[in-house]
C-alpha positions as CSV (number, residue, x, y, z in Angstrom):
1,X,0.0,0.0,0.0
2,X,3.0,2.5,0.8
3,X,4.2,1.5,-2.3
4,X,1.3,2.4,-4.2
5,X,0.9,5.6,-2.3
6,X,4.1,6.6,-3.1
7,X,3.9,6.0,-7.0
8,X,1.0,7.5,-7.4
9,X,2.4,10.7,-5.7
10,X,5.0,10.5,-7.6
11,X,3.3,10.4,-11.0
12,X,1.4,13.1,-10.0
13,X,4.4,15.1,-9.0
14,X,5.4,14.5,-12.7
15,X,2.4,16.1,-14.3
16,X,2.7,18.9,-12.1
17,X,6.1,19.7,-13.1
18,X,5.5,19.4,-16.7
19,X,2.8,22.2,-16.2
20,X,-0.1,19.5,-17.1
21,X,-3.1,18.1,-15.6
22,X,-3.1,14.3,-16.4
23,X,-4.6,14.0,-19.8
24,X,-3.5,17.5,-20.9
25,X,-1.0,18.0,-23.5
26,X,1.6,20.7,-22.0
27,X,1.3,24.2,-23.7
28,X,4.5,24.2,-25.5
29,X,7.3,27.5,-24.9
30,X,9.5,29.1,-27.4
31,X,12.4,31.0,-25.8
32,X,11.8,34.9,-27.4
33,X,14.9,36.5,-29.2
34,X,16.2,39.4,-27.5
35,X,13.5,43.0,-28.9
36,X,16.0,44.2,-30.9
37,X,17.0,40.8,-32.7
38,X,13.1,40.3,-33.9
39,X,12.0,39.8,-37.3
40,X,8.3,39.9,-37.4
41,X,5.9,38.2,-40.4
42,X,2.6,39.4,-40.3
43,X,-0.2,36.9,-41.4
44,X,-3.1,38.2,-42.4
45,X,-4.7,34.6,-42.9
46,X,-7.2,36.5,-45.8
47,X,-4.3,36.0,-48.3
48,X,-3.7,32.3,-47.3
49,X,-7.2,31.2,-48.5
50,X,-10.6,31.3,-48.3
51,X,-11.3,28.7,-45.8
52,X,-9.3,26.7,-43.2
53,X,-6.6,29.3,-43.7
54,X,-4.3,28.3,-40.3
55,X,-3.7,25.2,-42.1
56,X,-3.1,27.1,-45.4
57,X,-0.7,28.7,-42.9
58,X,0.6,25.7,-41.7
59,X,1.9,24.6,-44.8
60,X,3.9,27.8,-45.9
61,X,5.5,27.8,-42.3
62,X,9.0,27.0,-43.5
63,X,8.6,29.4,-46.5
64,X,8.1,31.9,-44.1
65,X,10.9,30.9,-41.6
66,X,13.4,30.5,-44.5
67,X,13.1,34.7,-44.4
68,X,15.0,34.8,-41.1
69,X,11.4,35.4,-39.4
70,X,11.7,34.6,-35.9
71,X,8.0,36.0,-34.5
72,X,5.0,35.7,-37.0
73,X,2.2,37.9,-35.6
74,X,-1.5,36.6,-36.8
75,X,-3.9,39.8,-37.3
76,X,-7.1,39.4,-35.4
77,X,-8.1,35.6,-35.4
78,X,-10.9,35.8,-33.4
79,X,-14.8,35.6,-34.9
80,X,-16.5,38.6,-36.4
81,X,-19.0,40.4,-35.0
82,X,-22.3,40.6,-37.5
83,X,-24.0,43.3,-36.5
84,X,-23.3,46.6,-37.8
85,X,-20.2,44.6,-39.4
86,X,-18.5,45.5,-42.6
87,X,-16.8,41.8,-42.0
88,X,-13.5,43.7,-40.3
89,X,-11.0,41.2,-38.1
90,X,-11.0,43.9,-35.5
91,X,-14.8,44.0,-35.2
92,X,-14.4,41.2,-32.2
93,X,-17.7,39.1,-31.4
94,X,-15.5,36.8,-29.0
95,X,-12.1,37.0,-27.5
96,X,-11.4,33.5,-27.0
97,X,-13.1,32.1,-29.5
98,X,-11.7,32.0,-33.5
99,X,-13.5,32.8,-36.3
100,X,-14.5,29.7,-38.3
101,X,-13.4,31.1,-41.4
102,X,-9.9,30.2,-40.3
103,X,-10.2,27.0,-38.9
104,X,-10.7,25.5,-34.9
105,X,-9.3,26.8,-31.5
106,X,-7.4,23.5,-31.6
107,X,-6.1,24.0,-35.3
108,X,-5.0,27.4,-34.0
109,X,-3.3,26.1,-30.9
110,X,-1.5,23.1,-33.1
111,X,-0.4,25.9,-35.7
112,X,1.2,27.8,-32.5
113,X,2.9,24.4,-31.4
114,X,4.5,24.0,-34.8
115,X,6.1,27.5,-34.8
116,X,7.3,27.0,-31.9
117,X,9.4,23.7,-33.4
118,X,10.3,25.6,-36.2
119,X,12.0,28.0,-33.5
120,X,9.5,31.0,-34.4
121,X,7.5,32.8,-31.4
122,X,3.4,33.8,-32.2
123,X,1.7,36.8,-31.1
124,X,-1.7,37.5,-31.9
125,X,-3.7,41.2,-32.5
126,X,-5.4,41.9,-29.5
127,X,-8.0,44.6,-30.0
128,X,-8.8,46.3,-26.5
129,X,-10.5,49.0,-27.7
130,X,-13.8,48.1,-28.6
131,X,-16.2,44.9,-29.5
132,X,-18.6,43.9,-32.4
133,X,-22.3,45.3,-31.1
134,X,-22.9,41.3,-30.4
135,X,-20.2,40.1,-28.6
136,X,-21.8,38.9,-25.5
137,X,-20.2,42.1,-22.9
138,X,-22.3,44.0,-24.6
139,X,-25.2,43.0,-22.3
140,X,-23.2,44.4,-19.5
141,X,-24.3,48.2,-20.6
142,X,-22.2,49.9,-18.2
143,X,-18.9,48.2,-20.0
144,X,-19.3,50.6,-22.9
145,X,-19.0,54.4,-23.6
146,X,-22.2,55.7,-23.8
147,X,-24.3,58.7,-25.0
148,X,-26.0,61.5,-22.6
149,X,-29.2,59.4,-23.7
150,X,-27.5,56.3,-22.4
151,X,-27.1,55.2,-25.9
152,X,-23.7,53.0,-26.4
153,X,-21.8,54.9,-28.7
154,X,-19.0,54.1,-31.8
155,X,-15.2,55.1,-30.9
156,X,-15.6,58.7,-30.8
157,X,-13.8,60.8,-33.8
158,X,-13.8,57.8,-35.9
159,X,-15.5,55.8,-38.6
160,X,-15.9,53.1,-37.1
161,X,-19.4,52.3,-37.0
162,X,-19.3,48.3,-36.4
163,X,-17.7,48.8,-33.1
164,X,-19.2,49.2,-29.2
165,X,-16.3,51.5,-27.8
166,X,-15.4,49.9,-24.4
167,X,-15.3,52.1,-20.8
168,X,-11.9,51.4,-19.1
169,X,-13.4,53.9,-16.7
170,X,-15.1,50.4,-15.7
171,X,-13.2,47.6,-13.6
172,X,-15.3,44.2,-14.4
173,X,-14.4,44.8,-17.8
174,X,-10.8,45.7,-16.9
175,X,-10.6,42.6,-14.9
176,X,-12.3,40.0,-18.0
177,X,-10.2,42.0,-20.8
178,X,-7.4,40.8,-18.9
179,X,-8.1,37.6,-18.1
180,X,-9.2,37.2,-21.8
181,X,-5.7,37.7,-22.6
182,X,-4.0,35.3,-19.9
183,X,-6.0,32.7,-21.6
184,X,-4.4,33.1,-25.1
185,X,-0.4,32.9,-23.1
186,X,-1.6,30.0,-20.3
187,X,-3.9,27.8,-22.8
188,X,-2.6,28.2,-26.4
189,X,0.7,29.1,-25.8
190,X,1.3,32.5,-27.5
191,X,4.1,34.2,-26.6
192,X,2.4,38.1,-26.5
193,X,0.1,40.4,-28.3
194,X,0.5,43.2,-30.8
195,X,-2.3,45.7,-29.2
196,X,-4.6,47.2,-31.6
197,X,-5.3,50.8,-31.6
198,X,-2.9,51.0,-28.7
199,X,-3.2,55.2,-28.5
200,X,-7.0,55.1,-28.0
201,X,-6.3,52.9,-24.7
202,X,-5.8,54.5,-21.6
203,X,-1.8,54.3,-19.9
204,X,-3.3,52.4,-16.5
205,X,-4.9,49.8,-18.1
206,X,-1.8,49.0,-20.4
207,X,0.0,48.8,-17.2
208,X,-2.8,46.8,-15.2
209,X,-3.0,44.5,-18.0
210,X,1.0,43.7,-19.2
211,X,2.1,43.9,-15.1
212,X,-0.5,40.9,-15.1
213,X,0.5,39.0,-18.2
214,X,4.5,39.3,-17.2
215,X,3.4,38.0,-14.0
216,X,2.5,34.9,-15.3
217,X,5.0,32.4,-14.1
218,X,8.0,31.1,-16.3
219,X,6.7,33.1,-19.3
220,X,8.4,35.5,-21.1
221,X,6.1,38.0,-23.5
222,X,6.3,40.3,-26.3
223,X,4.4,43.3,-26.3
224,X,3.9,45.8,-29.5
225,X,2.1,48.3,-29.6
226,X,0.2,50.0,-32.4
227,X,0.7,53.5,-31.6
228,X,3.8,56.4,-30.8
229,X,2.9,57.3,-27.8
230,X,5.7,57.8,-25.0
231,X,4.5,56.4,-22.3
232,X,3.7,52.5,-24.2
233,X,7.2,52.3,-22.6
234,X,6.5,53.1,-18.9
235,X,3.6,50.7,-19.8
236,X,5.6,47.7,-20.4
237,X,5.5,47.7,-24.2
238,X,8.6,46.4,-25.9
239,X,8.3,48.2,-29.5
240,X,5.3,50.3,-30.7
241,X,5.2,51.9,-34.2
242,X,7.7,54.0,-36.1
243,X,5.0,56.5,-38.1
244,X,7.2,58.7,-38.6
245,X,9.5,56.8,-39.6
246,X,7.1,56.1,-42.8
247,X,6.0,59.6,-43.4
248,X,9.7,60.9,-43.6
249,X,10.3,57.6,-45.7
250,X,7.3,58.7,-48.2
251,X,8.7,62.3,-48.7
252,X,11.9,61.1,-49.4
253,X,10.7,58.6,-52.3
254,X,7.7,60.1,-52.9
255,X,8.2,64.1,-52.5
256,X,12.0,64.3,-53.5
257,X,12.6,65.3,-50.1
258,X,16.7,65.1,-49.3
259,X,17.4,61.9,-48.1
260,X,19.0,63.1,-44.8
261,X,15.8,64.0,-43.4
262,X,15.9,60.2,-42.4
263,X,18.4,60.5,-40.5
264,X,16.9,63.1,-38.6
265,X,13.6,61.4,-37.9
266,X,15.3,58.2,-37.0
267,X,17.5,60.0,-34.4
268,X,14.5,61.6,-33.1
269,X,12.0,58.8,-32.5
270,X,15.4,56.9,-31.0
271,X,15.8,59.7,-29.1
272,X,12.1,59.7,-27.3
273,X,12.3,56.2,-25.9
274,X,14.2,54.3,-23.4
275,X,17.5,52.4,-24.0
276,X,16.7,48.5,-25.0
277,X,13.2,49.5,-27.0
278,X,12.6,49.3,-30.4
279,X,10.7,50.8,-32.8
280,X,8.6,48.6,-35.3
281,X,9.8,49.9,-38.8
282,X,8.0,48.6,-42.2
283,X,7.3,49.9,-45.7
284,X,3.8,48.4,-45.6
285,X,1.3,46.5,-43.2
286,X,-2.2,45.6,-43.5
287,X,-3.3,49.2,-43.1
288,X,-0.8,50.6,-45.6
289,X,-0.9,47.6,-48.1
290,X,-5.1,48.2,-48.2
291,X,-4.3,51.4,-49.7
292,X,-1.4,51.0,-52.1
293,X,1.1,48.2,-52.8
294,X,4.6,49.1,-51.6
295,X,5.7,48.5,-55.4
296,X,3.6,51.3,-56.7
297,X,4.1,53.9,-53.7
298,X,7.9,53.2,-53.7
299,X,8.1,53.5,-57.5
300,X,8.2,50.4,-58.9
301,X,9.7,47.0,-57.3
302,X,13.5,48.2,-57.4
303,X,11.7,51.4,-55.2
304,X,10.1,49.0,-53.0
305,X,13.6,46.8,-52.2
306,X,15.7,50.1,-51.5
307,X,12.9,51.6,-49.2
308,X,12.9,47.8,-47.5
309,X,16.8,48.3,-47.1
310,X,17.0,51.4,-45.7
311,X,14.0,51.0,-43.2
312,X,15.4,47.7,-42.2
313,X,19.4,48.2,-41.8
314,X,19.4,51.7,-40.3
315,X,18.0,50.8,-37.2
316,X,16.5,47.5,-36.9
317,X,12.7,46.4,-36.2
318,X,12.0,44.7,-38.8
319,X,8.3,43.7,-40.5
320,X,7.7,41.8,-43.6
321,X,3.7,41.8,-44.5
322,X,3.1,38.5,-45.5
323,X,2.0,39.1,-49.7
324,X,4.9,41.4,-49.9
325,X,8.1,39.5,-50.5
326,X,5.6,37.6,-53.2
327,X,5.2,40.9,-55.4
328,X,1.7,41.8,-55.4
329,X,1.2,44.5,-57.2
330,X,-2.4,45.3,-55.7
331,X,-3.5,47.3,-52.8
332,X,-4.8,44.0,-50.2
333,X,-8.7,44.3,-48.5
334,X,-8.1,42.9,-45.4
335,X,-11.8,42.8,-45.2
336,X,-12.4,39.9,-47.6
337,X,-10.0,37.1,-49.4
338,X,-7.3,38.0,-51.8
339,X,-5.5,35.6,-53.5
340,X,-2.1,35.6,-53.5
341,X,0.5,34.1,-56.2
342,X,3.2,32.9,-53.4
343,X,5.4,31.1,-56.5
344,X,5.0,34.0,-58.9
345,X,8.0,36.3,-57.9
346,X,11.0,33.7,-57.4
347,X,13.7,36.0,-57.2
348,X,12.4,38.8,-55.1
349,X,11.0,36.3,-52.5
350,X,15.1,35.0,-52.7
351,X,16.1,38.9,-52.2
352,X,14.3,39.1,-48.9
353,X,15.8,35.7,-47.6
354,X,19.1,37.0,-48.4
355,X,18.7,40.7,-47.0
356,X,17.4,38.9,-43.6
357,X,19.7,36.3,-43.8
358,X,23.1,39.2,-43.3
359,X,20.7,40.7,-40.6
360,X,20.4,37.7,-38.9
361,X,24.0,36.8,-39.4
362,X,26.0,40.1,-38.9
363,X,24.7,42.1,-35.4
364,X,26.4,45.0,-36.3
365,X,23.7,45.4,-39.1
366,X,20.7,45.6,-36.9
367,X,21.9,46.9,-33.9
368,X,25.6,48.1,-34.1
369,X,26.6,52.1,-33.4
370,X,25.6,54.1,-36.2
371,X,27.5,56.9,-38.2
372,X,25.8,59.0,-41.1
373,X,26.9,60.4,-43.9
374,X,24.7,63.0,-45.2
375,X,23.6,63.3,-48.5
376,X,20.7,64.5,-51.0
377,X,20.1,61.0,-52.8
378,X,21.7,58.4,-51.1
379,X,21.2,57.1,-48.1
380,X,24.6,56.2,-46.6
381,X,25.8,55.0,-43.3
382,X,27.9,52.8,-41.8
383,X,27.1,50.1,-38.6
384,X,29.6,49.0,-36.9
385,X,30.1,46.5,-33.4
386,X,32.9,45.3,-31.9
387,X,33.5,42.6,-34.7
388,X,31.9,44.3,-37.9
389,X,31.7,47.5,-40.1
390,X,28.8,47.7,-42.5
391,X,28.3,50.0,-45.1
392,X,25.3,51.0,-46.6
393,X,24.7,53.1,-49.9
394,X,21.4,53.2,-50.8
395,X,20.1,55.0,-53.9
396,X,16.6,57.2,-52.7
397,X,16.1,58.1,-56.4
398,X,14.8,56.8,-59.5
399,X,17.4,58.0,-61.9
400,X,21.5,57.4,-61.8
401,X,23.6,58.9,-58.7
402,X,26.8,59.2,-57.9
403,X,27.8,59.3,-54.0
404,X,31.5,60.2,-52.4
405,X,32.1,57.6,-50.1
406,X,33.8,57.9,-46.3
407,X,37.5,58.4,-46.3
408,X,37.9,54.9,-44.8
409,X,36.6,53.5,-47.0
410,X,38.3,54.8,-50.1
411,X,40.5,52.6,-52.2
412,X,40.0,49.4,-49.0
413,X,39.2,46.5,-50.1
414,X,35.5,45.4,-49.3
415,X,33.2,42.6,-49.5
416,X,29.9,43.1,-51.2
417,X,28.0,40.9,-48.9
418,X,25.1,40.8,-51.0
419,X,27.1,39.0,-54.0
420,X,29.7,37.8,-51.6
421,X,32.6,39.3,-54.0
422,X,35.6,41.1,-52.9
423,X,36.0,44.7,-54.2
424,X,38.4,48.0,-53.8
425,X,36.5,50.7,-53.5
426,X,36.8,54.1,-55.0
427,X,36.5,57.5,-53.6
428,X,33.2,57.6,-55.7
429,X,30.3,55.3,-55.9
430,X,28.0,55.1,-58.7
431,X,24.4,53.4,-57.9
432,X,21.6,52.6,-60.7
433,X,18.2,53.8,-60.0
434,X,16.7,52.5,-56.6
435,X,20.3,50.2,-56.5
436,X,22.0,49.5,-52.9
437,X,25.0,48.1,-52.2
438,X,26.1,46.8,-48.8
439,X,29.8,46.3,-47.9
440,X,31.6,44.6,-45.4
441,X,35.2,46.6,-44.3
């Protein structure tokens, strides 16, 4: 009888340590890559297909890790609201349920476990701002902004008229938000959330809700926010958006604006945030990419590639929109399918693998000291760390440049690491339209 006794405790002990209940499979944990060493796909599971699209996922998994992606961050998978709706992923009818569209909560949490194997991490949109007008808090009236009739009201100064604006004024709906969100970390195993319209959400519930979610034990979380305010930061975000980032990056390409104003915008969004933060820098996203492709607001694809160099390498915080390194040509709707040709555009798809590939390798490309050189046209700076120096020359124009290159630099011979050849440069550099060229000292 001791015996038995003492087996069966044992056993039990067992389950306990693997974080499992008898007869539960253990949530599986990826170890996170340090904020500045991310590289972030986003799915939006509308280009995927039109139906059971987290196993239309699933199968271009190592597609997407073979671009150095090491967290893939799934838009809003949860079901859509159909009231009011205008069939939007952020229109949320239940935030722990999926939408059937893409597949089962189980599908979901398998697709999670195999990213995890492939040694990517999975964050999911989490959309704190407001409901669909029939997700089930709505019957809790006082969880919602209201009217001076008492009329539930749309998020104010916006057009967003399929969504219940929530009340963070009220605590019960603090308290289930958050709990909401535990449940995504402790029972499908993602490893954080990008935050939806993170601006609109007041500062004490970012920091209620993330000082809960880090407290969870032996987890490890991370936390973007959509949005530029300061104090995501003092919240307990990791990385929120670099906007300006975009709108210097569209006057330069777009407006003929001199190419240094990047560096100043880039020192000054750097300059606003604490040590050990990043900013989340793209040429397109689902928001972006509904209104233009990066191809045709960059130029042409050659215009696309050199904005894509210049937003990645200077300063790191890196996003690739899942469509983009596939070519499309077309602005996406994220509010119905889109089909995407993923085998169309061989050779740019190889492009992105190798431009991610020296990021990944070389740390002195995303997050070694940086030293500008400013000029009109070109974009040219050098990284450098400890065991690296990186040059950069990218051409911001759509015509033929010449660019005087660093004194260092000047008659040294050089690797191209793009081609991998060996080269002595001269005191001049001469780039073709939209060309960059990348050199190792």
């Amino acid at each position: 009888m001791k015996k038995y006794i003492f087996v069966v405790s044992l056993l039990c002990l067992l389950a306990a340590c693997t974080g499992k209940r008898q007869g539960e499979a253990a949530v599986e944990i990826a170890a996170l890559p340090a904020v500045e060493d991310v590289v972030m796909y986003q799915v939006n599971p509308r280009v995927f297909a039109p139906e059971k699209s987290f196993k239309a996922v699933e199968r271009r998994l190592d597609s997407i890790q073979a671009l150095g992606i090491n967290v893939v961050w799934f838009m809003p998978i949860n079901e859509v609201g159909q009231e009011k709706s205008v069939n939007s992923p952020y229109c949320v009818k239940d935030y722990k349920g999926v939408n059937p569209e893409f597949g089962t909560l189980d599908e979901f949490k398998a697709l999670v476990a195999t990213c995890h194997q492939k040694g990517m991490n999975v964050i999911i949109d989490w959309v704190a701002n407001h409901t669909s007008w029939d997700n089930a808090w709505i019957a809790n009236k006082e969880w919602y902004t209201q009217d001076e009739a008492g009329n539930i009201i749309f998020p104010a100064g916006t057009g967003w008229k399929d969504v219940a604006d929530l009340n963070f004024d009220n605590q019960e709906m603090r308290l289930a938000m958050i709990e909401a969100m535990k449940f995504w970390v402790t029972e499908i195993g993602i490893d954080g959330f990008r935050c939806d319209a993170a601006d609109f959400v007041p500062f004490d519930f970012w920091k209620q809700a993330l000082d809960s979610l880090r407290a969870i034990p032996e987890r490890s979380l991370l936390m973007l926010a959509e949005g530029k305010r300061r104090d995501h930061f003092d919240a307990g975000f990791d990385m929120n958006y670099s906007w300006d980032f975009l709108e210097s990056l569209r006057d330069v390409f777009v407006k003929d604006a001199p190419a240094q104003e990047l560096f100043a915008t880039d020192k000054a969004e750097y300059d606003t945030i604490p040590v050990g933060k990043v900013k989340l820098r793209f040429t397109t996203n689902h928001d972006e990419s509904a209104k233009m492709s990066p191809i045709k607001e960059f130029g042409d694809m050659r215009g696309s590639m050199a904005a894509f160099v210049l937003t990645t390498y200077l300063h790191g915080g890196a996003l690739i929109y899942g469509s983009q390194e596939a070519g499309y040509p077309e602005a996406i709707n994220f509010f119905t399918y889109v089909p995407v040709d993923w085998t169309g555009n061989g050779e740019l798809y190889q492009e992105y693998c190798r431009l991610m590939a020296l990021y990944n390798e070389y740390p002195a490309i995303r997050k070694g000291g940086l030293t500008t050189y400013p000029q009109p046209d070109v974009l040219l700076f050098e990284k450098q760390d400890g065991k690296d120096r990186v040059l950069v020359a990218v051409n911001v124009r759509n015509r033929e440049v010449n660019v005087t290159l660093p004194q260092e630099w000047n008659g040294h011979p050089s690797k191209d690491m793009y081609s991998g050849t060996e080269e002595k440069l001269e005191a001049e550099l001469s780039l073709c339209p939209y060309l960059y060229r990348i050199f190792k000292y």
